[in-house]
VOBAFI-374767 format. One record per residue (C-alpha): residue number from 1; residue in three letters; x, y, z. Coordinates in nm, 3 decimals, padded with zeros to 5 digits. Example, Ala and Ser with C-alpha at 12.3 -4.5 7.8 and 13.67 -1.06 7.14 Angstrom:
// VOBAFI-374767
 resi resn      xx      yy      zz
    1  ALA  01.230 -00.450  00.780
    2  SER  01.367 -00.106  00.714
This chain:
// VOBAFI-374767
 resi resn      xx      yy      zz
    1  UNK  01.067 -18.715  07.822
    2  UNK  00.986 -18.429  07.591
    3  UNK  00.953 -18.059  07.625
    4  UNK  00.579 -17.942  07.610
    5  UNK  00.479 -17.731  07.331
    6  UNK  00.524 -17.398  07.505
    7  UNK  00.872 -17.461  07.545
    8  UNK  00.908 -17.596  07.184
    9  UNK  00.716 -17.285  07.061
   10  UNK  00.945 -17.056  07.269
   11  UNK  01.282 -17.259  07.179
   12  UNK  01.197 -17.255  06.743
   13  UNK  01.171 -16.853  06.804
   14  UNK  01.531 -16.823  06.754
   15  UNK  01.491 -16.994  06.434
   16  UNK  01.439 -16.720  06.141
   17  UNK  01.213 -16.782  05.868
   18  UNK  01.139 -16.654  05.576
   19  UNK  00.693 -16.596  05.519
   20  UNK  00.473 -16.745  05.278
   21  UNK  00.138 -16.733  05.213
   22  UNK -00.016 -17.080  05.062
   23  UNK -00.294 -17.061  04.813
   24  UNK -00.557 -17.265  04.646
   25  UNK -00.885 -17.253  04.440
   26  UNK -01.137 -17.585  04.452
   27  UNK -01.484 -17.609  04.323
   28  UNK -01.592 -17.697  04.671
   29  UNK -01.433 -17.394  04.858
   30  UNK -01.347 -17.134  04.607
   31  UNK -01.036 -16.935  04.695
   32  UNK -00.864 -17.007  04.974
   33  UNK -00.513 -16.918  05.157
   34  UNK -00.339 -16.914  05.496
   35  UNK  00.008 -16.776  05.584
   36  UNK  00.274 -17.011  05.618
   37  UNK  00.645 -17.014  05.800
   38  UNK  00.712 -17.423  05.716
   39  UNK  00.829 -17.421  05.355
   40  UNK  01.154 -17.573  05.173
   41  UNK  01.262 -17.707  04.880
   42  UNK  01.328 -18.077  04.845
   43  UNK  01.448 -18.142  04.509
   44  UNK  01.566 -18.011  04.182
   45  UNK  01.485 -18.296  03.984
   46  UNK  01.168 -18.309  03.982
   47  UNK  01.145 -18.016  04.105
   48  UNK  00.993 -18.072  04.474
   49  UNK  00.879 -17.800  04.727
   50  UNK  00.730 -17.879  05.103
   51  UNK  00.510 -17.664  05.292
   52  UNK  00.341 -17.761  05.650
   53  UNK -00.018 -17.679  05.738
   54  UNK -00.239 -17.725  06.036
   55  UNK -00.487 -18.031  05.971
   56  UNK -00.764 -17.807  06.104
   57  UNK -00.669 -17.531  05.846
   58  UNK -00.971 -17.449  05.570
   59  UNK -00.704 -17.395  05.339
   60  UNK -00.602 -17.789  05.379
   61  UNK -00.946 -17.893  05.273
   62  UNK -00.934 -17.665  04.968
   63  UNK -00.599 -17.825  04.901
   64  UNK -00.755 -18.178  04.941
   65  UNK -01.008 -18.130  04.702
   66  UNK -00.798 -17.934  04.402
   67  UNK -00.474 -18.135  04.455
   68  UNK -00.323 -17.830  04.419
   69  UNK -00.144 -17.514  04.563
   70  UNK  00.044 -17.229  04.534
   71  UNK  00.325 -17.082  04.754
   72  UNK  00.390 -16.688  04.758
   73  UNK  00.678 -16.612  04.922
   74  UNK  00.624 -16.265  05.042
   75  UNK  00.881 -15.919  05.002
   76  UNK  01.002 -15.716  05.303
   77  UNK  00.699 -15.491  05.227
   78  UNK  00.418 -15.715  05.247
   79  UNK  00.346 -15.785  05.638
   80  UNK -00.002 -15.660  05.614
   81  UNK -00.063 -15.965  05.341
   82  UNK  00.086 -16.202  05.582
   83  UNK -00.117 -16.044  05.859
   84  UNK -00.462 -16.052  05.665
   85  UNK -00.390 -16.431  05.566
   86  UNK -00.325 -16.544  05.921
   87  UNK -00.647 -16.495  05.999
   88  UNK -00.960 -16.246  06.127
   89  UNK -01.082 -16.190  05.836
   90  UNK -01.278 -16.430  05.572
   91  UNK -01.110 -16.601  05.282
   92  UNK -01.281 -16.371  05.026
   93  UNK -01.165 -16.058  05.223
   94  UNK -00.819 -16.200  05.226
   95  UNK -00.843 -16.185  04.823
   96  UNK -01.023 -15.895  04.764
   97  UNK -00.751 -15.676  04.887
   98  UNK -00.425 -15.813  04.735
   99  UNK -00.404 -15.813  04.362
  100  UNK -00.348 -16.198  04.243
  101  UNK -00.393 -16.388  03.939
  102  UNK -00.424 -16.779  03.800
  103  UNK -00.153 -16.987  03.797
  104  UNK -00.166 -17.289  03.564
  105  UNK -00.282 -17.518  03.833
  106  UNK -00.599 -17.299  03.866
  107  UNK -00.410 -17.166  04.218
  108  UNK -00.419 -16.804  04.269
  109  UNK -00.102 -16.656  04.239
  110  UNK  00.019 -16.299  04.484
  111  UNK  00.107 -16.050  04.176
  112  UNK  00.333 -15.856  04.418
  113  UNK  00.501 -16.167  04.624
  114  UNK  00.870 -16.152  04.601
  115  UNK  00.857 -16.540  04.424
  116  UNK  00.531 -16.797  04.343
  117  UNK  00.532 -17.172  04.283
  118  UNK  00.256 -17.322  04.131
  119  UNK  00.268 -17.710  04.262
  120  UNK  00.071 -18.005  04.209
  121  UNK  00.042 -18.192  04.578
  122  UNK  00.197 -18.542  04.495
  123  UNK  00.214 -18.661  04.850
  124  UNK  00.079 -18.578  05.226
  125  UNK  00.194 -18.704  05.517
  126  UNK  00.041 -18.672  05.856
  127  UNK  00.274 -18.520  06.118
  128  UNK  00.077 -18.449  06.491
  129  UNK -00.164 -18.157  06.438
  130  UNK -00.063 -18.059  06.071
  131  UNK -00.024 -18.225  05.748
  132  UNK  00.306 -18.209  05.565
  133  UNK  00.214 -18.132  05.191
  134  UNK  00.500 -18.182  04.878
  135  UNK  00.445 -18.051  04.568
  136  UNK  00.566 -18.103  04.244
  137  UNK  00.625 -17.741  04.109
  138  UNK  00.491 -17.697  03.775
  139  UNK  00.533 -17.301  03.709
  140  UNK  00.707 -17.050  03.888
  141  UNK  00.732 -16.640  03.878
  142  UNK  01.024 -16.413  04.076
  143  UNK  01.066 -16.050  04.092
  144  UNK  01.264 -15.829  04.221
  145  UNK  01.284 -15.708  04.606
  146  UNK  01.364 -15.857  04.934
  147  UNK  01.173 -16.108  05.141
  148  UNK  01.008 -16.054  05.436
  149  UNK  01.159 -16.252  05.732
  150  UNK  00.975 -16.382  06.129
  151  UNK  01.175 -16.369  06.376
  152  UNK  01.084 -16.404  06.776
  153  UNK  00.780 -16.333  06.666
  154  UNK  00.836 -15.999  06.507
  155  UNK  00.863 -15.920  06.114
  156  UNK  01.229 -15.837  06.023
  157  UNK  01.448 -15.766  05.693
  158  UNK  01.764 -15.836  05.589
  159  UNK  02.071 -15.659  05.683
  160  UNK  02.363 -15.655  05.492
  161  UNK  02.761 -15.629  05.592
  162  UNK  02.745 -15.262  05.551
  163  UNK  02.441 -15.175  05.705
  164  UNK  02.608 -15.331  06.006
  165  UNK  02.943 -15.200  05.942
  166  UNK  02.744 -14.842  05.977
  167  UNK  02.564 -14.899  06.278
């Protein structure tokens, strides 16, 4: 027997993840991108990176046709990017009001996300209702700050000893 999905969703709330937003530019479907909890790395050598996205996703068929993507993991300050790329608003709105440029993949890379990874998708594998992608990370940029964190469905930060300590 297995739990239904409500009770999965409600059960992987207690699991804390850090927020990305996946990107992509194809001929076909210009810009594209979709905010994304699934991601981890996979190896060091080659350098290997996993992300999961819904099959249904118009970002996946962007992804599809370039064979490539980009993963922006977001700072503490950038919920209203990870808001705007979930969804209600069209993929060119999505870009028009975050500052990004081209990785060398031809992905569009978040100029303010905390860390990017440019990645050429070397395999997919079909997993229920979404696809799980791996890339082969080709560039990558970091900066400075702290990333933004999901928790029981809420946006959080993180905490350190002292700020505890003080409370």
């Amino acid at each position: 027997m297995t739990i239904s999905a409500s009770e999965f969703k409600q059960a992987m709330q207690h699991w804390a993840s850090g927020v990305t937003v996946v990107t992509t530019h194809s001929q076909q479907f210009g810009l594209q991108g979709m905010t994304v909890s699934a991601f981890s790395s996979v190896s060091a050598e080659p350098p290997l990176i996993l992300c999961c996205l819904n099959g249904a996703a118009d970002t996946m068929k962007g992804i599809d046709a370039s064979q490539s993507f980009a993963v922006n993991v977001l700072a503490q300050t950038q919920q209203n990017v990870s808001n705007q790329f979930a969804g209600g608003c069209s993929q060119e709105e999505r870009f028009a009001y975050h500052a990004w440029h081209t990785a060398v993949t031809g992905a569009p890379l978040l100029s303010e996300s905390l860390m990017s990874l440019d990645c050429k998708l070397v395999e997919k594998v079909q997993a229920g209702s979404h696809w799980i992608l791996i890339g082969e990370v080709q560039a990558s940029e970091s900066r400075s700050g702290e990333p933004l964190l999901y928790y029981r469905a809420g946006y959080h930060g993180l905490a350190t000893a002292d700020d505890i300590n003080a409370m």
